[in-house]
N, C-alpha and C positions, 0 to 999 in steps of 0.2 A: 764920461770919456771911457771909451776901453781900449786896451793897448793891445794887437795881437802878434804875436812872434811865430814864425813859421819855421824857423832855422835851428830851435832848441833854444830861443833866449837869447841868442847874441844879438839881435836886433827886432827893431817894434816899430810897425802901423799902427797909426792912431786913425780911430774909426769916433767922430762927434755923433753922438745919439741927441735930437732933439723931442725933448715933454717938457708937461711944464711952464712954468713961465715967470713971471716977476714976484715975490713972496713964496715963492714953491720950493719947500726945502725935502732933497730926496735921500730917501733913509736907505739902510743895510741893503747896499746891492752885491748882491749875490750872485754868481757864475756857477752855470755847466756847461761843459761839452761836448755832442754827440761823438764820443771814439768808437761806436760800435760799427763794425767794417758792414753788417749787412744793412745798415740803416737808407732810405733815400736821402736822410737830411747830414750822413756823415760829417761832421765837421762844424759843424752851425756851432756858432757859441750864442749861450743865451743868459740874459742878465735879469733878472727880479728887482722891483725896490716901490717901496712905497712915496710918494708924493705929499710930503703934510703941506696946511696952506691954515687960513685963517676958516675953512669952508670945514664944515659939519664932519663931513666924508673927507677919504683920504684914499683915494684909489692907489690900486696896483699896475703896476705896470710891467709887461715881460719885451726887454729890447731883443732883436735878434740881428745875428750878424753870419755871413756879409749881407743880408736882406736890407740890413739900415731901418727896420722896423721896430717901434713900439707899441704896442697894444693894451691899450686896458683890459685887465679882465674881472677889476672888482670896483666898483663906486659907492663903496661903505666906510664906516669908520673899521678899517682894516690896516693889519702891519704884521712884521714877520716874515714875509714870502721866501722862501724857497724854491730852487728849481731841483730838478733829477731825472733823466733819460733813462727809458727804457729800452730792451734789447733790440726793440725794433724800430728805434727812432721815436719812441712816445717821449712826450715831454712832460711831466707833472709838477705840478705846484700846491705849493702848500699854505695856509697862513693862519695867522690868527682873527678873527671876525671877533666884535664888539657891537655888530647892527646890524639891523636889516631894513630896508625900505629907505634910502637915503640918508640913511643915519640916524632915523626916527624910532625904531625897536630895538630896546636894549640884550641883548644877547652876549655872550661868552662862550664859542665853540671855533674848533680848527674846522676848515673851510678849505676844498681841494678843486681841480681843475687839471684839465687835460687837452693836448693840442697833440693832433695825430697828422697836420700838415706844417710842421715845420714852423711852429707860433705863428702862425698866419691866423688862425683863429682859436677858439678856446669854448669846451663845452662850457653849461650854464653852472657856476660854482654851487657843487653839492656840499651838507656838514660831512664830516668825518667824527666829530665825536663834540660834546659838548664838556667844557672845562670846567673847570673848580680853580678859580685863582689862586698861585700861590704868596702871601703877607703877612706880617705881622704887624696886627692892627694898630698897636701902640706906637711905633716905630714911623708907622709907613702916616699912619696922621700925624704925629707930632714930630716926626724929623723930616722925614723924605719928601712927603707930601704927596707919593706916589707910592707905589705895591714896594714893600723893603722889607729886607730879614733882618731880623736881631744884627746891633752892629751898624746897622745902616745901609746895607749892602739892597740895592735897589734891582729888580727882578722883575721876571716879565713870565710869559706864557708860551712862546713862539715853539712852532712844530719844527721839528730837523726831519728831513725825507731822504732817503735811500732806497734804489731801487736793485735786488739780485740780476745780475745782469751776466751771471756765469755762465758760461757755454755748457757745463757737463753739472751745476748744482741743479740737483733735484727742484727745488725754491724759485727756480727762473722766472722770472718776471714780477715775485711779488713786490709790493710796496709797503715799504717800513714809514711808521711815522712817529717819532715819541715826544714826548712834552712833561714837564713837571707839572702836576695836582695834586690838587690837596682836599680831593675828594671822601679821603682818610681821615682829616683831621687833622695832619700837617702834610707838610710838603714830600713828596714820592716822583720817582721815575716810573713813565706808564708809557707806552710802545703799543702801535695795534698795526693790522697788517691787511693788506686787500689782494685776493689772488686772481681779481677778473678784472683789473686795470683800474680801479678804486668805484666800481658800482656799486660795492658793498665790505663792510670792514668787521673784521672782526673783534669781538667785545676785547676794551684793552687790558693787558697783562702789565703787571707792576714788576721792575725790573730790579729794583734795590731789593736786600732781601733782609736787611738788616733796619736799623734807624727810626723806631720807634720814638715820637716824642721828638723828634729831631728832623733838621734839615736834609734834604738830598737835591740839588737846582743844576738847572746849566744843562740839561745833557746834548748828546751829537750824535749820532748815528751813522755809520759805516756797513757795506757788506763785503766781503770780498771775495773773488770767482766762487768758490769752493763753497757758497754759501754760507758761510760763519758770520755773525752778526759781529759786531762792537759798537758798545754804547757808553761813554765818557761822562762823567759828573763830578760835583763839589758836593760832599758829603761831611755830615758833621755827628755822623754817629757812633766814632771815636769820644766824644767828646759827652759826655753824659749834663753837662750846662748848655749845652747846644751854642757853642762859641766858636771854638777852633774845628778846621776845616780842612779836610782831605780833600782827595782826587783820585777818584774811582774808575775804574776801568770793567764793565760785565762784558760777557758771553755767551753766544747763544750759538749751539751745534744742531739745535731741533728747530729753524724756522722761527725762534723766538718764542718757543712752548715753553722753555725752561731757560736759567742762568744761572751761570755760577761769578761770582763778584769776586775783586781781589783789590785792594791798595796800589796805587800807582809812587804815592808819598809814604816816607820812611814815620816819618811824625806827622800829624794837625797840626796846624800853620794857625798862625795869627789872623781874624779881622782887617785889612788894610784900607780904609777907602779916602776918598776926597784927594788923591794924590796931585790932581790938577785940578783946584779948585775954579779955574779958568773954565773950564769945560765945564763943567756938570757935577755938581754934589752927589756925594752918597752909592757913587760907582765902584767895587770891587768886579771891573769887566762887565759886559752886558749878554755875552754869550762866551762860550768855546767852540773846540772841535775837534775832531777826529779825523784822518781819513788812512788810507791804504795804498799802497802800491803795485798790487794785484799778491804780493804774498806776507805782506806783514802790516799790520797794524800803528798806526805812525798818527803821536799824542802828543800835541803841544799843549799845556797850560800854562796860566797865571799862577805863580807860587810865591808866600809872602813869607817864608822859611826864615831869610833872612834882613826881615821888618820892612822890608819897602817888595811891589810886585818885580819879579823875575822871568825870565821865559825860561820853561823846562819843557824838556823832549824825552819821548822813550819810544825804543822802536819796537814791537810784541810779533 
C-alpha cells in the first residue's frame, strides 16, 4: 500500500500495488520522488522492495505511481533495493546481489539499474562494485545464525544511493553509492561514485577515517543542492574492545575525494539487541538514515544511551 497526500499531509489516497502472491513476503520498501521541476516524469512516486518466497531467487520489484505499475528488474537471490532520481527524471536503483543465473552462481556484489521512461522499463542490471561481507564469524554461527557483530547485532550489506541533483553544484548528476566492507579486514564505510549515469564507477573510497580493529556499519547517504555529501554510521572506534557504539556523521566538500568525520553522540552506548524477541533475534535496527532538507542535514538514529533503544535527532 502507499498512501499519497497532495495537500501537505492533511489528507491521503491510498493507491493498492498488486505483485506477488500467496507465501510472498515483501521486504524494505523504499520511496522516492521525482521533485525535480524539469523532469517529464515530475511527481512519480516510486517504491523498491524485494519479494522473498520459498523459490531460490527473490526478485525486485520497482512500483510506480500514479502508473499503478510494478516491474521486476532482478530475478536473483537479491535484496536491499533502493531507489534515487536524477535531475532529469533518471531513476536509479540500487541493491545487493548474492547470484547470478537464477540463483545458481554464488556472488556478493552491489548491482545497479536505470529507467530513463518513468519505470516503465529498466536497463539490464550492471555490478557496481563487488563486496566483502561484513561478520563476526563466532557470533554470526553460534548466535545469529546469520552475518552478526560482536553483541549480537545482526547486519547485512545493502547500498544506500544518492543522486547530486543541485542546480548550481559543480557534481550534478553524479551518483553516490556507499556500503559497509570488510575488505580491510574488519568492517569500514566505502562510497563509490559514477559521473555518466552509472556506466562506469569509480574505484571506492573508505569514508571512516578512524576504527582500526573495529566496527564501523549502518551507513546512509545524503547530498544536498550545493553539493556536500553526508554519510551517517554506528561506529565502535571509541571503544578499543570493540563493544560500545557511536554515531557518526562524515563530510564531503570534494565530490567525495575526501572527508572529514565528527561524533554525532556525546558517549558510546551500550549493545541493546533482542528488544522484541517476537520479531526477530539479535536486531540492534537493520539500517539508518540521513536525509536533508535542501539546506541542512537531518539525522535520526537508534540510541541505547539510556539501556533500552531511543529515537535521537540532530539537525547539521
Amino acid at each position: 500500500m502507499v498512501y499519497e497526500s497532495t495537500d501537505g499531509g492533511q489528507t491521503f489516497a491510498t493507491d493498492q500495488l498488486y505483485i506477488g502472491g500467496s507465501g510472498v513476503f515483501l521486504d524494505k520498501p523504499l520511496t522516492a520522488v521525482d521533485t525535480n521541476p524539469a523532469s517529464p516524469h515530475h511527481g512519480n512516486i516510486y517504491t523498491t522492495l524485494t519479494a522473498f518466497s520459498s523459490a531460490p531467487t527473490s526478485p525486485i520489484y520497482v512500483c510506480t505511481i500514479p502508473a499503478k505499475i510494478c516491474v521486476p528488474i532482478v530475478n536473483e537471490a537479491a535484496s536491499g533495493a533502493m531507489p534515487a532520481v536524477g535531475p532529469n527524471g533518471e531513476l536509479y536503483v540500487a541493491w545487493e546481489q548474492f547470484s547470478t543465473g537464477g540463483g545458481a552462481t554464488p556472488i556478493d556484489a552491489l548491482y545497479f539499474s536505470v529507467s530513463t521512461d518513468g519505470g516503465a522499463s529498466f536497463s539490464t542490471p550492471a555490478p557496481i562494485t563487488s563486496v566483502s561481507p561484513i561478520y563476526d564469524p563466532g557470533v554470526s554461527a553460534y548466535v545469529c545464525g546469520r552475518p552478526a557483530l560482536k553483541g549480537g547485532i545482526r547486519v547485512n550489506d545493502f547500498p544506500s544511493i544518492a543522486v547530486d541533483t543541485g542546480v548550481k553544484s559543480k557534481n550534478k548528476g553524479a551518483i553516490y553509492v556507499a556500503w559497509n566492507d570488510q575488505r580491510n579486514g574488519d568492517p569500514d564505510i566505502f562510497i563509490t561514485k559514477s559521473t555518466n549515469g552509472g556506466a562506469s564507477w569509480l574505484a571506492p573510497v573508505m569514508v571512516n577515517k578512524n576504527g582500526v580493529g573495529t566496527d564501523q556499519f549502518f551507513p546512509w547517504v545524503t547530498v544536498l543542492p550545493n553539493g556536500k555529501l553526508g554519510v551517517t554510521y554506528y561506529d565502535r572506534s571509541r571503544d578499543q574492545n570493540n563493544w560500545y557504539v557511536d554515531y557518526d556523521l562524515a563530510t564531503s566538500v570534494t565530490g567525495g575525494a575526501t572527508w572529514a568525520q565528527s561524533f554525532l553522540t556525546k558517549r558510546p552506548f551500550p549493545v541493546v539487541v533482542n528488544v522484541d524477541a517476537e520479531i526477530a533475534g539479535c536486531y540492534m535496527s537493520d539500517y539508518n538514515q540521513i536525509g536533508n532538507n535542501g539546506l541542512n542535514l537531518l539525522l535520526p538514529w537508534g540510541d541505547n544511551s539510556n539501556g533500552n533503544p531511543d529515537v535521537m535527532f540532530v539537525k547539521r
